[in-house]
N, C-alpha and C positions, 0 to 999 in steps of 0.2 A: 409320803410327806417327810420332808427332812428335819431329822432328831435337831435342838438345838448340841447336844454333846458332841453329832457329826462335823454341825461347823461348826463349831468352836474348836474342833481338832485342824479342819482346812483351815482358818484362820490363821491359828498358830505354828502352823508349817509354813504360809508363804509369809507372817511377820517374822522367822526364825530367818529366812532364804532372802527379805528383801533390804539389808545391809549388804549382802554378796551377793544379790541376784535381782536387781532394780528392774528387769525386765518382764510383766507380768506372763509373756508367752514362755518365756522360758522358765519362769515359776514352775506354771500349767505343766510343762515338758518332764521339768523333774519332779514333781508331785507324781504326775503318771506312770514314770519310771520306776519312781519307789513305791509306790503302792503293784505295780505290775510285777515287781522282784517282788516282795515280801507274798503277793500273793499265790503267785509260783509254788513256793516253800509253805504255805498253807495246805495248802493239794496235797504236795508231798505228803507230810503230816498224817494229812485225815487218811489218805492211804494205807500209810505205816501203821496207823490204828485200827484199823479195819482189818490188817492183816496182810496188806499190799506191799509194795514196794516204792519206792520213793522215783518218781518219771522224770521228773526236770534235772534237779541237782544230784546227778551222778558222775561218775569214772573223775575225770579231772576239773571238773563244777562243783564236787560235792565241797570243795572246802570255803566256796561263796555263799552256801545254805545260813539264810536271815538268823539263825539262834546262834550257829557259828559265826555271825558277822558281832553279833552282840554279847559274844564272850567277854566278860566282864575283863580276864586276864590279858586282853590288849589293850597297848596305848590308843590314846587316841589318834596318834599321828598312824601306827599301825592298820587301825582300824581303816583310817581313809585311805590308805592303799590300798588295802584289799578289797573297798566297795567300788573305787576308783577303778582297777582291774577289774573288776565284777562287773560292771555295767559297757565297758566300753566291750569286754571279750563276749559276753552275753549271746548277742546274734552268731556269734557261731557256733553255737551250743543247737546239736542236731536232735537231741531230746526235746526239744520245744514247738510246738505249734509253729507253724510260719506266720501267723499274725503275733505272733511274740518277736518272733526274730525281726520282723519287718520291724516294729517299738524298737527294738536296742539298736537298729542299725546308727549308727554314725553320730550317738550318744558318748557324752562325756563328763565329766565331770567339772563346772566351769569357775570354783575354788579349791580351795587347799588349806582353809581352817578347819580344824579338829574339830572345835569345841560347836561350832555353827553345826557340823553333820551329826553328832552326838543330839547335839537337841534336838535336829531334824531325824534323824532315826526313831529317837525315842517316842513321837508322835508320830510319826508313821506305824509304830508297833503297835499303835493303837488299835490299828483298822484290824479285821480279820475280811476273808472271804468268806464270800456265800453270795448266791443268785439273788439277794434280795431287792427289792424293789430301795430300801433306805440307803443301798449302797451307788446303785446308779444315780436315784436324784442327789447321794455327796458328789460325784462327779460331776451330774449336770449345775450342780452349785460350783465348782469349780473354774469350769468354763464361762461361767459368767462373767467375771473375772478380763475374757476376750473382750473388753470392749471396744476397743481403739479400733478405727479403719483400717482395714488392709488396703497393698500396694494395688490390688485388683477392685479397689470398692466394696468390700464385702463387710458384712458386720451383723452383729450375734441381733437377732431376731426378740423383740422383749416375749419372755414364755405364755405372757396372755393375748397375746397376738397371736402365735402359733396354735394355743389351745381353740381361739377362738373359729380361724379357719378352718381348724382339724373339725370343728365340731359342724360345722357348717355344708364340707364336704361330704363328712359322714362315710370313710371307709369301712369298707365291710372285711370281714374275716376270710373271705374266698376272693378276692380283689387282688391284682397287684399293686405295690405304692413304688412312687419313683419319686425321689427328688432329683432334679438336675443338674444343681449345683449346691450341696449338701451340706458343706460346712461340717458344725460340729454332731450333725445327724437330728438336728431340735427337732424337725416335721417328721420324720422317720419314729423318734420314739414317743410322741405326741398320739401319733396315729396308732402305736403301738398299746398306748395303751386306753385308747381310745376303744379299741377295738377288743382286749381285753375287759373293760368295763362294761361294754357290751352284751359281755359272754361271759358268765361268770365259770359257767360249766363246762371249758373246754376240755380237749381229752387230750392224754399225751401226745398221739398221734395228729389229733389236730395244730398244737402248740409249735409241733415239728414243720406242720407244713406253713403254718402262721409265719413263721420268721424265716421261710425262703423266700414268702410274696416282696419282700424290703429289699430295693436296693438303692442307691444312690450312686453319682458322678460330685467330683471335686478334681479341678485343675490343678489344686495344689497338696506336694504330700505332707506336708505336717497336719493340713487339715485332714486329710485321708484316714491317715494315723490315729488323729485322738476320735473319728468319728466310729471308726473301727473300735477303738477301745471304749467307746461310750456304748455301742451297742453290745457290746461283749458283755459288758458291767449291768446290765440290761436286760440280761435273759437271754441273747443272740450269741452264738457257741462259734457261728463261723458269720461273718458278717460279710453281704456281698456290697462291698465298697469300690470301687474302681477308681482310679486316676486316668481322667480324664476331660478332655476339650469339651465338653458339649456342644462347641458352636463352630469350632474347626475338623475337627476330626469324624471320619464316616463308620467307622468297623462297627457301632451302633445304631445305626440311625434307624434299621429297621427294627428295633423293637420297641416296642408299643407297651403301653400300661393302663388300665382302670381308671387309677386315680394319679394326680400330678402333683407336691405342695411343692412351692419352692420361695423363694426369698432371694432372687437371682441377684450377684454382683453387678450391678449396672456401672460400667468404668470401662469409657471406650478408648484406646492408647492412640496416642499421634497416627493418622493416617487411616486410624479404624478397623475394623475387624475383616479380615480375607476369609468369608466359608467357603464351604463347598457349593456345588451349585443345586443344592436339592433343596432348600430353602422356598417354600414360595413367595414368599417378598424378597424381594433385592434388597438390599441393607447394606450397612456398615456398623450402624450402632447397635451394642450389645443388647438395649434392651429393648430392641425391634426384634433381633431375631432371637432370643429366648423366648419371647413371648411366643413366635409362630412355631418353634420349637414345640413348646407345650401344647399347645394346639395340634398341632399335625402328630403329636405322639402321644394321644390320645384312644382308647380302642373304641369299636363304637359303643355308643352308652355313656362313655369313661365320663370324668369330672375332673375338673382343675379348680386351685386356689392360687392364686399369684400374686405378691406384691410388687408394685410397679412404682415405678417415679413415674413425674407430672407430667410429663414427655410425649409420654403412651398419649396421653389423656387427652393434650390439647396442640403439639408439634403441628404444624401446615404442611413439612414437609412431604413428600407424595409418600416417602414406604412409611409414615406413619399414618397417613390417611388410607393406603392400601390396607393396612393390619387392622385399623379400629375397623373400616369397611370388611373384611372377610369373619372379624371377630362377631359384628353385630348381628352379621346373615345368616351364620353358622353354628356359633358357641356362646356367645356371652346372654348372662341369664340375669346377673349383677355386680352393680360396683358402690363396693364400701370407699366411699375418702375418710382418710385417717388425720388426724390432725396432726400440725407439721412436727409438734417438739415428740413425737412417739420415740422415735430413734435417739435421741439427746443421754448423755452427752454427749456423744460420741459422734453424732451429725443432726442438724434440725431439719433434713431433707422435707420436704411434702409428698404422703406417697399413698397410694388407693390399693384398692384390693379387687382385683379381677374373678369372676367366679364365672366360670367356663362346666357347661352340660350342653352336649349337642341335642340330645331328645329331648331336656327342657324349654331348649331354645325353638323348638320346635313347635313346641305346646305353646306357650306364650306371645303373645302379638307385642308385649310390653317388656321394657327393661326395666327392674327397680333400680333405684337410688337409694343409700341410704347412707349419712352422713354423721360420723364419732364428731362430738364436740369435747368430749370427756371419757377416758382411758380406763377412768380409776386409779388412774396419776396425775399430777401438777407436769407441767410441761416444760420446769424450770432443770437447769446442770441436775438436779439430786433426783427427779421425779421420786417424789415423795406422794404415798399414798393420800388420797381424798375419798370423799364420799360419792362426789358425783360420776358416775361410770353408765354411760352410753350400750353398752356391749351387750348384757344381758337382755336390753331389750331388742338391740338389732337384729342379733341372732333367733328372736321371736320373728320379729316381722321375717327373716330371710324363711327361717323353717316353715314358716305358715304360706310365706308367697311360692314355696318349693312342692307343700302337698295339698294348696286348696287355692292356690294363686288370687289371695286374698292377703293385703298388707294394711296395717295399721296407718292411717292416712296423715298421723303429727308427726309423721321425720320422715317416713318413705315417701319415695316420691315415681310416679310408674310415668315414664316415656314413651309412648308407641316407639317399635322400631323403625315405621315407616320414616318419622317425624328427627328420628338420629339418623337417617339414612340421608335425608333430603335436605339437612343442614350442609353448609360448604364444606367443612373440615368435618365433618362427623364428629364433634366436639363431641366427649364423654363427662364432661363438668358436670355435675347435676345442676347445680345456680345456675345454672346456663339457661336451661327452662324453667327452673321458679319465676312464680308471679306473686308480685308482693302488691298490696294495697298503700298509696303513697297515703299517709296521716296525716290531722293537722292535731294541733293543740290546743283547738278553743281561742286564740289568739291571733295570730300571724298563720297566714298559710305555708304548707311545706311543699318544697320547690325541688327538683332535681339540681345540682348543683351547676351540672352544663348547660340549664338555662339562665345563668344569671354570670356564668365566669366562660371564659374561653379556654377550654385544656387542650394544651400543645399548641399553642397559636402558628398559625405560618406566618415568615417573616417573606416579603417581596420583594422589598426595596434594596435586598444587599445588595445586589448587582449594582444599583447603584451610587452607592460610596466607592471614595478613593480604596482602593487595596493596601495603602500605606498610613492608613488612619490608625489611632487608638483607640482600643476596644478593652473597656473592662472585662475582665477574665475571672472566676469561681469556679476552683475544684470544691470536691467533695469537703475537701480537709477542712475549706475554709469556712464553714456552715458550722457556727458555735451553736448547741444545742441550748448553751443558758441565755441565748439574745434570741429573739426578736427579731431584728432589724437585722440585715445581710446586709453589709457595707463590704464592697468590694476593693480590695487593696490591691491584685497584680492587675495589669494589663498588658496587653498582645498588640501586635498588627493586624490588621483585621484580615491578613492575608495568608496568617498562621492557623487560625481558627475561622474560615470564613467556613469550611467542610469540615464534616466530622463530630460539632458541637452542636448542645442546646444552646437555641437564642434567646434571648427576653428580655424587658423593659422597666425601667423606671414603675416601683408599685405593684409587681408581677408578685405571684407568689410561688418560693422554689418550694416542690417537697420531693424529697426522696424515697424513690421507690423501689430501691434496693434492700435485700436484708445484710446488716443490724442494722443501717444506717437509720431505715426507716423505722423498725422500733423504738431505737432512740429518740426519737424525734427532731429528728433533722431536716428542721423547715424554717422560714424565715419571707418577710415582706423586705425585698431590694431595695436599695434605697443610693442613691445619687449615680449613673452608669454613666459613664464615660464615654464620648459620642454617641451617646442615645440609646445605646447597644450593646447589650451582653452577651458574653459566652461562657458555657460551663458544660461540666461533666454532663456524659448522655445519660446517668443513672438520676436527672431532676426528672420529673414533672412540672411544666410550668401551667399555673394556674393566673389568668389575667381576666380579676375581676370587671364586671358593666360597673362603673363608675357611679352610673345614674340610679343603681339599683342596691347593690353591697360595696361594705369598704372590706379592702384589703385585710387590713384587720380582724376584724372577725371572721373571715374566712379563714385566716392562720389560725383561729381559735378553733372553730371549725375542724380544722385538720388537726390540730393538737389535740384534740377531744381523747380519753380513753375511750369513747364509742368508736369513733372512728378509726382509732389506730386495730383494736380491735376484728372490726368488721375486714378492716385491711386485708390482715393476717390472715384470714378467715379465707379470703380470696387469692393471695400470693398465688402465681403460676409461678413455673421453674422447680430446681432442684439442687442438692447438692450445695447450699451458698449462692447461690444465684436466684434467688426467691426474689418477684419483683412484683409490684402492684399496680395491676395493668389501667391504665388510662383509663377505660372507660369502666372501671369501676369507680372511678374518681367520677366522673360524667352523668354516673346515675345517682350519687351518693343523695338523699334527701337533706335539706338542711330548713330549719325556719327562715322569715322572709319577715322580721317585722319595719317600719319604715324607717327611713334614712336617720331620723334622729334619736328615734329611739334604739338604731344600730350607733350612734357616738358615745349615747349613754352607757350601753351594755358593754363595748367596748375601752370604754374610758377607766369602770369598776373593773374590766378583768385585767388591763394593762396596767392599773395597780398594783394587782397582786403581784404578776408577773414580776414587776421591776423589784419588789420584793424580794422573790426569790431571786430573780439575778443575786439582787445585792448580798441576802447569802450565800451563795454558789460560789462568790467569788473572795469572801471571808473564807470559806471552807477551802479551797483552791488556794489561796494566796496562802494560809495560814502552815509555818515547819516553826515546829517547836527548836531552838538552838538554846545552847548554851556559850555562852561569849568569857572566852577563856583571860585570865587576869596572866599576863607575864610572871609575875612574880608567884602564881600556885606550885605547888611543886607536882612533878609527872614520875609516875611510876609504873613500873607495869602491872598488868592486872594480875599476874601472879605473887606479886607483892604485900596483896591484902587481902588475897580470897585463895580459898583452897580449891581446885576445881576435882570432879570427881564424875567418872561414865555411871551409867543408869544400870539398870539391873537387865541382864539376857535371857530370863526365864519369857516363855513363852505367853502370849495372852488370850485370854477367852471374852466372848461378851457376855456370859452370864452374869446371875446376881452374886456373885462368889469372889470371895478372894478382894483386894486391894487394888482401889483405883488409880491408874497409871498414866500420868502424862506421856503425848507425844507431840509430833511437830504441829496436829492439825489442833491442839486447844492452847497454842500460842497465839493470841489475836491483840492486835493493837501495843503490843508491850506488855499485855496482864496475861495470865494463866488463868484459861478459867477452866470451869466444869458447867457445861453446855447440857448434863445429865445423857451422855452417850458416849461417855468412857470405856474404854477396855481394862480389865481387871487382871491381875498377876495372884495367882495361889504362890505365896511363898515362903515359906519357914519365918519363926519370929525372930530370927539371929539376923534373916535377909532383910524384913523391914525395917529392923532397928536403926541396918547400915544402908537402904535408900529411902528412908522415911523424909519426906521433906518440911519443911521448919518457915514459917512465916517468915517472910526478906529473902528465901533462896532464888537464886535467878538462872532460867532454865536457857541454855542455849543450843541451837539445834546444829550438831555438827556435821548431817552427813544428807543432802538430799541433792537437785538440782542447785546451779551455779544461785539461778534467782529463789528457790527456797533458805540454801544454808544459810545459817547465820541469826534463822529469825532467833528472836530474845522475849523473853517473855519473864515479869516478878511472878512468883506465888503467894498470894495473898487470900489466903482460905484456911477456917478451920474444919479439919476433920484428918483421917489417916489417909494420905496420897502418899504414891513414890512415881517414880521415874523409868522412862524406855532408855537402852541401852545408847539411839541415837542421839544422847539428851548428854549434855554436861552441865553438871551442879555447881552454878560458880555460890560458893557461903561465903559471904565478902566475912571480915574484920570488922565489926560494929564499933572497935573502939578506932579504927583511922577512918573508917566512913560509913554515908547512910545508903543503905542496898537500896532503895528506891531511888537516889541522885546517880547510883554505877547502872542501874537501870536504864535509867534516864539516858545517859552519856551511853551506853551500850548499843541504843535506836537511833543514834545520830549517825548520818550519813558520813560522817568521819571517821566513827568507830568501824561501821559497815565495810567501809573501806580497806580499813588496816587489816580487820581479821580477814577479810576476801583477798587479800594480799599474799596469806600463807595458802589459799585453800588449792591442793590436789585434785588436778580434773580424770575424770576417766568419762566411759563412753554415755553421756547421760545425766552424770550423778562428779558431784565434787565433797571435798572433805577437808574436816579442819579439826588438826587432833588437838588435845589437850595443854600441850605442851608451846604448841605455837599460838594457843589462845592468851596462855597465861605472859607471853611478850605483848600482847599489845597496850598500848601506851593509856594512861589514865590521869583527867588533870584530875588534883584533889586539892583544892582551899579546906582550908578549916568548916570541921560540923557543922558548927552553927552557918554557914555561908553555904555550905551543900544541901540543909534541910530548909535555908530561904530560899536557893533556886528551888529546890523543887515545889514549895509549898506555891513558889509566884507560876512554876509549870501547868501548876494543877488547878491554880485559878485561872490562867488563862483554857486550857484545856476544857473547863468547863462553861467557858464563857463561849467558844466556838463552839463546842457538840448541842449551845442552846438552838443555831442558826441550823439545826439539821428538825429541830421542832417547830420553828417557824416556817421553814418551807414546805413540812407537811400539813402544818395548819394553812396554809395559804393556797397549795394546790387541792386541797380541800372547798375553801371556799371558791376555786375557778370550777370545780368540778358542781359543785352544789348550785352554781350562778348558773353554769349551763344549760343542768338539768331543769332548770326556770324556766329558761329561756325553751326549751323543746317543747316543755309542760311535764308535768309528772306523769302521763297514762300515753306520752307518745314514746317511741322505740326509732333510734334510727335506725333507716336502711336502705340497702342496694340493690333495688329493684330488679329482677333479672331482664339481661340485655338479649333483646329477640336476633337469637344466631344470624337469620340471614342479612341484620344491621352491623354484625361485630367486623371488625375488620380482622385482619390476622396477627397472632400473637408478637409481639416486637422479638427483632433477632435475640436470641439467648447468649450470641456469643459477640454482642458488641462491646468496645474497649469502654470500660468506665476510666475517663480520663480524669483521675484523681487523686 
């Protein structure tokens, strides 16, 4: 378990590094780097104490040794030439492990401030070595860090996902484990200590042979590198890592493994993937043949865990209908779907989990199902822990359907294999075979929704209009999420879009089945079409209600539902940004049926609301706070009346310790707040005195992206705060002005302008030092004229943030009207659709013309 003192040490190294080093991969690089030097020189040490002699830093290395880099009697400009020297000559240092030298290769040093490597040393000299298990989970805390996608698809696996498959597979301690495309080694030491928990009594000897069974492929060496050092940190003394192709290259392909975890890159490049021809599906895309990969490199017995995109799952294509068909016959035992924001932020892909045993598949006539609704995270940018979590019972039902092929009957769901065999695509959905019970609510009956509307209508009659007529035209862009009504403003010739486009009708209803578009809520009932005939982006669904039967109307309400959107989501095929909401879940969706008039009623109270909220949406939208400048004020610059002053560079922790420290992220709206998740500065009481901040200081963020810098923020809080280094203190003059009016004037898209006028770009990241902050221009009338604009700012400010409480009271009561309307004890839902009715999934790669 990781000490909180650990991170709070990695915290405070990469906030030391991320002014000079805004790259989190290259953070990661040089954290590893200094933690791999200094730990070298630990070795040494315990050596020399022992009685030994010192292996790393010898003959013309010895004067790079970590206590001699931190002789107090060097400059600091000193000091960073010789760590600068030290890391780059490193790898050629023939006293070192070749997994050392391999680290230093072609490493550098990527500034050249003192005082930045000073603070970063000093928190490095934190760490000591030793094989402990607190030392690898700081690493694997490090790594975390990797969020962002890489250029091949790949991205850091969240660690209860990995625990969860590890635990599922169940490697054994005489087993080999393979990962195939391994990253930063997450399944590898998962299983490692899986398998130590296991065994609590292993023996040296065994322990030896325990971390030969581990090996892994990665295509790429920086990944190689830090996986190799995360196993090392780990327990693992020589790490067998390889660089290499998994899915081009042969010198491997016969060996075989037990057990398989992997989390494969799915990112197939222009023109697709050339293997060799030992593959038994023919392919192109990467995560067809990964998959058969894993499969055919399996020994007999072995076991696989794999996660997959949607692809696998539901593709028409023939090599993906070859793979799920050789998969069902031979290996697959079960499939977990994951719900889609798992990967977030970093991608909201939708992606399952493949569980592959050939002798279970054996044993079994049935494939489970079984379906995450709940991670034991929120699914939002933060995934921020919740209570509800799915997992711990899946992993019951999978364990029990593993040793008594007996599953828990309220979330598993068991499919003969015959019955996935004998479908057309061998679709692997599990909703694909649920059978729901359609409900009513005591009221009005409940209807599948494609008996009463027509989805995707076909259009016949184009053929016969002119080709030179006008034809209303709707892209995506043009679908306002705060209307209603879709009123179409361009039009085409009908000869421009006669191919290629959705059609539809006066009264039709658009929804969008793309993702965000369709989270958003981006649907709307047409309204006046121009020659009778529309055309729009292929990413609608058109919905065109029976006239006789439902209005328009409450069908957009219908589809606006949080039920509905919902259940949607829940369905989304695709991947990677491409998540779409296939038609005929739309077709089966259940909706109530009460009659025509009492659908004008229900419709007439929720289009109420509705125009409501429009009408704040568009206060809130229309509404920029200005300040209307008097000729005669006089203009000065803002160093004129305020002293500016940088934030303090001591290093920060998240503990309960030390002084709360502003940075750019508790800048919001123009105020400084404290959101209770501050980072704290231990720092001398001579350092607080001098960045302690004072009621009216105004915080300005000098250094992040082009669209971060510049944010402004008052502080307006009592208690002890100070400030990060990336922060300038503007302390206006109180007796020429009032810091809430330079505030004010600070947030205006004028001021925003001028300072982004001096700011310095580099790769990423822009800057705006102190000195060119204090030129920018400031009008100032008289106090009394500066404390009425703002006092007239802050009553209208408060008059607009009321309209953000009437539209949640209002989608409230559409939300509360609906649930009327269904009845309280019914549930909407989507009936699963009998495979050999579905037609095949819509191209993945049609243009969304929008």
């Amino acid at each position: 378990m990781l000490d909180t003192a650990t991170k709070s040490r990695i915290d405070s190294a990469r906030d030391i590094l991320v002014g000079k080093v805004p790259d989190p991969k290259s953070q990661v690089e040089q954290i590893t780097i200094a933690l791999i030097y200094k730990f070298m020189d630990d070795m040494d040490r315990q050596s020399e104490e022992l009685g030994g002699k010192a292996t790393f830093f010898t003959g013309e290395f010895k004067k790079f040794r970590w206590a001699q880099l931190l002789d107090k009697r060097y400059s600091g400009h000193e000091r960073l030439l010789l760590y600068a020297e030290g890391i780059e000559k490193m790898n050629e240092n023939k006293n070192i492990p070749q997994l050392f030298r391999d680290i230093f290769k072609g490493v550098f040093l990527p500034y050249r401030d003192p005082e930045t490597l000073n603070l970063f040393l000093k928190e490095i000299d934190g760490f000591s070595y030793d094989h402990s298990e607190r030392l690898g989970d700081a690493f694997e805390y490090l790594l975390s860090v990797l969020g962002t996608q890489g250029d091949a698809g790949q991205f850091r696996t969240p660690r209860h996902i990995i625990d969860f498959i590890v635990a599922v597979v169940d490697p054994k301690k005489t087993e080999t484990i393979l990962d195939p495309a391994c990253g930063t080694a997450g399944f590898l030491i998962s299983a490692y200590k899986h398998i130590r928990k296991a065994n609590d009594a292993l023996t040296p000897d065994e322990r030896a042979r325990l971390m030969t069974n581990f090996r892994g492929y990665d295509i790429a060496p920086d990944m190689v590198r830090l996986s190799r050092v995360n196993l090392y940190l780990h327990g693992c003394p020589q790490p067998v890592i390889h660089e290499y192709d998994t899915l081009t290259s042969e010198e491997r392909w016969d060996e075989r493994c037990d057990v398989i975890l992997a989390n494969p890159p799915f990112m197939t490049p222009k023109g697709g993937i050339r293997p060799h021809n030992k593959f038994s599906i023919k392919a192109k895309r990467s995560e067809v043949l990964f998959v058969d990969y894993i499969a055919e490199h399996l020994n007999p017995g072995g076991r696989a865990g794999v996660i997959v995109p949607e692809g696998i799952i539901f593709q028409s294509q023939n090599a993906y209908k070859a793979l799920r068909k050789m998969l069902v016959e031979n290996y697959l035992w079960a499939v977990v779907s994951l719900p889609a924001g798992v990967f977030n932020p970093y991608s909201g892909v939708k992606t399952s989990i493949l569980f592959m045993d050939r002798n279970l598949a054996r044993q079994r006539d049935d494939v489970l199902f079984v379906k995450i609704e709940n991670d034991g995270f929120d699914l939002g940018a933060q995934r921020r822990p919740i209570e509800k979590n799915d997992l711990p019972a899946a992993l019951k039902a999978l364990q029990d359907w593993r040793t008594s092929g007996s599953a828990d009957e309220s979330n598993p769901l068991r499919v003969p294999r015959k019955r996935l065999l004998e479908s057309p695509d061998i679709n692997l959905s599990g909703d694909r075979y649920r059978t729901t019970t359609v409900q009513r609510n005591g009221r009005w009956p409940m209807v599948k929704l494609g008996e009463v509307c027509d989805v995707n209508p076909r259009e016949k009659s184009l053929a016969d209009l002119p080709s030179d007529m006008t034809v209303s035209f709707v892209p995506m862009a043009d679908v306002d999420v705060t209307q209603t009504a879709i009123r179409p403003v361009q039009t085409r010739k009908l000869s421009e879009v006669a191919k290629g486009y959705t059609t539809f009708r006066s009264a039709d209803v658009l929804l969008a089945k793309i993702t965000p578009c369709f989270e958003n809520g981006k649907a709307g009932v047409v309204e006046s079409v121009e020659g009778g005939v529309g055309f729009g982006s292929t990413e609608f669904i058109v919905v065109r209600p029976d006239s006789t039967r439902v209005l328009p109307i409450l069908i957009l309400h219908y589809l606006l539902s949080q039920n509905f959107r919902e259940a949607g989501i829940r369905n989304m095929t695709g991947s990677a940004g491409q998540q779409r909401v296939p038609p005929d879940f739309v077709r089966s969706y259940t909706i109530p049926l009460p009659p025509l008039d009492e659908q004008e009623r229900i419709a007439a109270e929720l289009e109420g609301y509705r125009k409501v909220i429009e009408g704040a949406r568009q206060i809130l939208a229309a509404y920029k706070p200005t300040i209307r400048i008097d000729p005669e004020w006089e203009i000065k610059p803002l160093g004129e009346i305020a002293e500016m002053q940088y934030g303090l560079s001591s290093p920060l922790n998240t503990q309960e310790q030390g002084y709360r420290t502003f940075r750019m992220n508790e800048l919001v709206d123009g105020i400084a707040i404290d959101a209770g998740q501050m980072k704290r500065a231990s720092i001398t009481a001579e350092e607080f005195a001098k960045y302690r901040l004072q009621r009216g200081d105004i915080l300005f963020n000098r250094t992040n992206s082009y669209e971060h810098v510049g944010r402004t923020g008052i502080f307006d809080l009592h208690g002890d705060y100070v400030f990060a280094s990336y922060l300038i203190r503007v302390a206006v003059d109180r007796k020429q002005a009032d810091p809430m009016f330079i505030s004010r004037w600070m947030n205006t898209s004028e001021f925003q302008r001028a300072a982004k006028a001096f700011a310095s770009r580099a790769i990423g990241q822009a800057n705006i030092n102190a000195s060119n902050l204090a030129m920018c221009p400031i009008p100032l009338p008289p106090l009394a004229i500066q404390r009425q604009i703002v006092a007239e700012l802050e009553a209208e400010r408060k008059l607009v943030e009321a309209n953000r409480e009437l539209i949640s009271r209002m989608e409230a009561k559409i939300k509360a009207k609906l649930a009327e309307v269904w009845g309280e004890e019914s549930v909407a839902s989507s009936p699963a659709v009998d495979p050999s009715d579905q037609p095949d999934p819509p191209n993945r790669h049609a243009e969304a013309h929008s």
